[in-house]
C-alpha positions as CSV (number, residue, x, y, z in Angstrom):
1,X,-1.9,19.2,-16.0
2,X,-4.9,17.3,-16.5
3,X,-6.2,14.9,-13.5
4,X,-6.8,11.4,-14.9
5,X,-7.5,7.9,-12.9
6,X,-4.7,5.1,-13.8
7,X,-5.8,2.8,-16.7
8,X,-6.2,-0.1,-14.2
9,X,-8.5,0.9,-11.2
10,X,-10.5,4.2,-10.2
11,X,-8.7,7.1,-9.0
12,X,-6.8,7.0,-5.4
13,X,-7.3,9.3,-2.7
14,X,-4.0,10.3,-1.5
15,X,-1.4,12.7,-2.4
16,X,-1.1,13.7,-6.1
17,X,1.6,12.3,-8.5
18,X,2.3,14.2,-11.8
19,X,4.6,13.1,-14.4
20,X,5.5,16.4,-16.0
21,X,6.8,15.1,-19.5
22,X,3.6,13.0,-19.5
23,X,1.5,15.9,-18.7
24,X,-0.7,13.5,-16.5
25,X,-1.3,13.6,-12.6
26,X,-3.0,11.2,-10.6
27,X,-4.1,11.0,-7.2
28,X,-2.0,7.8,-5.2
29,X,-3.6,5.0,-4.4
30,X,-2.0,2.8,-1.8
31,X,-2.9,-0.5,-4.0
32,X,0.3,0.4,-5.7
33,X,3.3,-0.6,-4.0
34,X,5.5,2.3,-5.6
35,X,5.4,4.9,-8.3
36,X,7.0,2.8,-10.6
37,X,3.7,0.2,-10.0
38,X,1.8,3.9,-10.3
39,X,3.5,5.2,-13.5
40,X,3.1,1.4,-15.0
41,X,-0.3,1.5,-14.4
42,X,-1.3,4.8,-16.3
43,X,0.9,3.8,-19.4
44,X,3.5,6.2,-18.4
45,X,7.3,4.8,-19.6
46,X,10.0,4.3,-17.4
47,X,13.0,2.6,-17.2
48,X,13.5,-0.2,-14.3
49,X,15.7,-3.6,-13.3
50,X,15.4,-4.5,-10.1
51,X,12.1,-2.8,-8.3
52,X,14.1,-3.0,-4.6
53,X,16.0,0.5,-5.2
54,X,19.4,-1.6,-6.3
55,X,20.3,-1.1,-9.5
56,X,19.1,2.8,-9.8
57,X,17.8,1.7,-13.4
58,X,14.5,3.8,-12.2
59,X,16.3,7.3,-11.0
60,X,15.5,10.2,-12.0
61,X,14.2,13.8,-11.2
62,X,11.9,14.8,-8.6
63,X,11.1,18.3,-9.7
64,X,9.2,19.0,-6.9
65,X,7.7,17.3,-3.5
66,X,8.8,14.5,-1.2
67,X,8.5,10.7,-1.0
68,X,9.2,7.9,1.4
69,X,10.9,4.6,0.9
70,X,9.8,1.1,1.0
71,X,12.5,-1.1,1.1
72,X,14.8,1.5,2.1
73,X,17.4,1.4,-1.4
74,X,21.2,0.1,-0.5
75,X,22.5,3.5,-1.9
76,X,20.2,6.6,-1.6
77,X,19.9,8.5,-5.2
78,X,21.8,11.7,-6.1
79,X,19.8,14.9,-4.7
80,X,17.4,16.0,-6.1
81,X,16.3,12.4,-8.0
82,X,14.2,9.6,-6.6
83,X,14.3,5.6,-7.0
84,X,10.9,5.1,-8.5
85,X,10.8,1.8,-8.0
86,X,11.0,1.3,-4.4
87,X,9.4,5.5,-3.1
88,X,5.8,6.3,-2.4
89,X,5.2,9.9,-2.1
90,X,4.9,11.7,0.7
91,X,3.2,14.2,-0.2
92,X,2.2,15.7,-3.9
93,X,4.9,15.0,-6.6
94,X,5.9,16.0,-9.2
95,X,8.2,13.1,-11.3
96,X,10.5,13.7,-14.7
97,X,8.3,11.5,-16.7
């Protein structure tokens, strides 16, 4: 996948985030409260409500890596998918987007 800053700021320096339909992966920047704020900013799609991990709107695959939550969500996602709205990664990612 090609490496790409997000379309509002120059790239991050953390961990890296792909969005495998998107074909696109950035490195995380911490100015981005969650990778729904992340996959906003590059133009990626998704699918949201309520950004505080209660509606579950934003689930959806983590094909690969591992991510932390901030606020932790009422009800965790199934396994193997992640609440994009309210989980910063925790390492490189790879997302279902």
């Amino acid at each position: 996948m090609p490496w790409a800053p997000s379309r509002r700021g120059p790239p991050g320096g953390g961990p890296a985030v792909s969005f495998a339909r998107s074909g696109l992966t950035v490195a995380w920047d911490d100015r981005h409260g969650s990778l729904l704020e992340l996959a906003e900013a590059c133009d990626v799609p998704v699918r949201w409500s309520c950004r505080t991990g209660v509606c579950h709107t934003c689930e959806l695959a983590l094909l690969s890596g591992a991510v932390g939550y901030r606020p932790e969500p009422l009800e965790p996602p199934a396994d193997g998918n992640v609440l994009i709205c309210c989980a910063k990664p925790a390492e490189p990612v790879v997302l279902d987007l």
